[in-house]
N, C-alpha and C positions, 0 to 999 in steps of 0.2 A: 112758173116758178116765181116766187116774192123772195124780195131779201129783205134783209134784218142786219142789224147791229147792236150786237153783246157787249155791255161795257162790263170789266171788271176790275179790281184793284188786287194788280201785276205781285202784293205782296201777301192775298190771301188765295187770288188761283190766278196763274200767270200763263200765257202762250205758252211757256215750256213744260208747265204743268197739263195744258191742255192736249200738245204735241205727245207726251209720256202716255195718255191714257191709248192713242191708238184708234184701233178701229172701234171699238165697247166705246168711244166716248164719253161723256161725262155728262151727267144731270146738270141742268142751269137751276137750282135750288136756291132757296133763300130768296127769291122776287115777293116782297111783300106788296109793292105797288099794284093796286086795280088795271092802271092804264097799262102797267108793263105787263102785266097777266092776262090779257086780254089781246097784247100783242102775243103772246105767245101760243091763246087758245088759235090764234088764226093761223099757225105755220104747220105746213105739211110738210110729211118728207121729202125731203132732196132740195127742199129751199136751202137758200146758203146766206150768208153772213158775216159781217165783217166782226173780230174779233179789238176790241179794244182795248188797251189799259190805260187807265184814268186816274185819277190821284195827280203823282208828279210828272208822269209820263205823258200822258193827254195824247195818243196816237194810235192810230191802226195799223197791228202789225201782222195779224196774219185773216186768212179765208176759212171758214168753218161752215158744216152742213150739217141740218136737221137731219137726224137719224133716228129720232122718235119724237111722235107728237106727242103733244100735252096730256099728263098724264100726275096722280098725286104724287107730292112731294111732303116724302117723308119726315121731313125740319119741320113741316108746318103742323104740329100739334092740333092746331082749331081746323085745321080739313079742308080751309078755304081754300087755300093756294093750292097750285100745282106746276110742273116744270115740264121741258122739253128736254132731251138728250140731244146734243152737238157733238161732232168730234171733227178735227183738225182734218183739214183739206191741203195747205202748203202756207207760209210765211209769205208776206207782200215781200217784192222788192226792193222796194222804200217805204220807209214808216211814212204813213200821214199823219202830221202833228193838226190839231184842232183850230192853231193857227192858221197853217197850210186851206183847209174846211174853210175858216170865217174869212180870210182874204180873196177867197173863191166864189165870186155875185151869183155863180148858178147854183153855189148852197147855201144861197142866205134863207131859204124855206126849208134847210133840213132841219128833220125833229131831233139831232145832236145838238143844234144851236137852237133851237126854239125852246125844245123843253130837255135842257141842262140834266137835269137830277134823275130821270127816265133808265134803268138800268138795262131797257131792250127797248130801241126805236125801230119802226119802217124805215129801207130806202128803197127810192122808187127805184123804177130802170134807170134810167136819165143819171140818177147821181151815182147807183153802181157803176155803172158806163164811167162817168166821172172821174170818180176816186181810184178804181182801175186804173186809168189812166196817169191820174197823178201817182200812185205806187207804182207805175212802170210796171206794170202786173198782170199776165194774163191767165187767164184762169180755163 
């Protein structure tokens, strides 16, 4: 199993939005980035995920699984792109604020703080383990 982390902004598709969809979960659509497409072609089912919301919020609030691989996406007119379906697993604990992340030296190599702008990063075991831990969260 690989994990991943889904950043999205909480006021165009939010945890609560992701939790409503259920088991069908929901296409991660609209990744126009190469590097975040490319994370996506590599996720198999029943990989999991930390869900994000980004903008003002900057924390991870709940656990999400790959429910389908990569696959086209429909938004993407020119054919390039394509998306994975996630659907909601449970709500962390405690949110992880990105502060919580950067004051944390065993994530100073996470690709949240490396590469900022990335709307779907790898994490390894090591900082799953981690961040778990910091959300009081077991999964």
């Amino acid at each position: 199993m690989a994990y991943w982390l889904f950043k999205s902004e909480p006021g165009t598709w939010s945890w609560d939005d992701q939790v409503r969809k259920g088991d069908v979960g929901e296409g991660w659509d609209g990744v126009r980035n190469y590097q975040a497409a490319n994370n996506m072609k590599a996720m198999k089912v029943g990989d999991r995920g930390f869900f994000y919301h980004s903008v003002n919020e900057k924390q991870i609030v709940g656990i999400v699984e790959v429910i389908e691989e990569y696959h086209p996406d429909p938004t993407d007119k020119s054919g390039r792109f394509g998306m994975v379906t996630i659907k909601a697993i449970q709500p962390v604990e405690k949110p992880v604020t990105l502060a919580d992340i950067k004051a944390a030296p065993e994530l100073e190599d996470f690709a949240l703080v490396r590469q900022s702008r990335l709307s779907v990063v790898p994490v390894t075991d090591a900082q799953w383990r981690l961040i778990l831990k910091m959300a009081e969260t077991t999964v």
